[in-house]
Residue, then its C-alpha position, 0 to 999 in steps of 0.5 A: x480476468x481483471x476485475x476492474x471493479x474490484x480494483x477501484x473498489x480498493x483504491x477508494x477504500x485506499x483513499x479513504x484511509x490516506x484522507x484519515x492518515x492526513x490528520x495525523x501530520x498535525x500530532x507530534x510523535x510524543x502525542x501518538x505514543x502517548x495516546x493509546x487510541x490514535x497509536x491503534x488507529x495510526x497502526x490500523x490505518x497504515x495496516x489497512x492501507x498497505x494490505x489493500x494495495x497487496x490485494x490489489x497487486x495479487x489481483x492484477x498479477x493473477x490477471x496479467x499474468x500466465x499460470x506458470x509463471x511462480x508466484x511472488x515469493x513474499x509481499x514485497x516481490x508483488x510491487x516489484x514485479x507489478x514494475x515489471x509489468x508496466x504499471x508504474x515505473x521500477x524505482x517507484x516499485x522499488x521505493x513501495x516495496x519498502x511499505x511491507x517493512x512497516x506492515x511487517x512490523x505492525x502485524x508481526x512486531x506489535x508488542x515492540x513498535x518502534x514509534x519514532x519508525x511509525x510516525x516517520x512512516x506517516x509522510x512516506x505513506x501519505x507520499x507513495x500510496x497517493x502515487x500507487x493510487x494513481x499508477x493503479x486507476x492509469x493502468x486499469x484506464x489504459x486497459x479499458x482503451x485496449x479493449 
């Protein structure tokens, strides 16, 4: 059953960080890895951002789809096969999909982050996840209409 409470609940939240993560366009990338504090909140924000939208994507592909379908085999298949459902177009999922690289490095690579991959990442996260946000709330809308 699609939840879509929960589902604009975690887009909000989504919103929230991606306001948060604007503010960090303003340093540069010498600034951040200088700083201890705002290296911990770009990598928390960014974290946070992209473990939602993997909420996100898991709930709707439970919801959409049939129980013996195999589940995705790894975080990035969860955008992937959200394209293949219809929810936003495949070369979107594809360019996403890229995200769990970065999440991947922050959550099993922290005692070696490369800033300079990081820092690009602020731009490419701000571009997409404001994307992702808005493919998920046309989706849930189109499936309101539905019903």
């Amino acid at each position: 059953m699609l939840r879509q409470e929960l589902v604009q609940r975690k887009i909000s939240l989504i919103q929230n960080e991606l306001a948060h993560l604007e503010q960090f366009k303003k340093f540069t990338l010498d600034e951040i890895a200088k700083d201890y504090v705002k290296q911990a909140a770009l990598e928390r924000i960014l974290e946070r951002t992209i473990m939602r939208a993997l909420d996100i994507n898991n709930h709707l592909l439970v919801a959409l789809t049939s129980k013996d379908i195999a589940p995705p085999k790894d975080y990035r298949e969860t955008f992937l096969r959200l394209a293949n459902l219809k929810v936003y177009p495949p070369e979107f999922g594809q360019e996403i999909s890229k995200s769990v690289g970065t999440r991947n490095i922050l959550v099993h690579e922290y005692d070696q982050v490369d800033y300079q991959k990081v820092y690009n990442s602020i731009g490419d996260c701000l571009r997409d996840y404001h994307r992702y946000c808005q493919y998920i709330l046309d989706f849930l809308d189109s499936q309101t209409k539905k019903e």
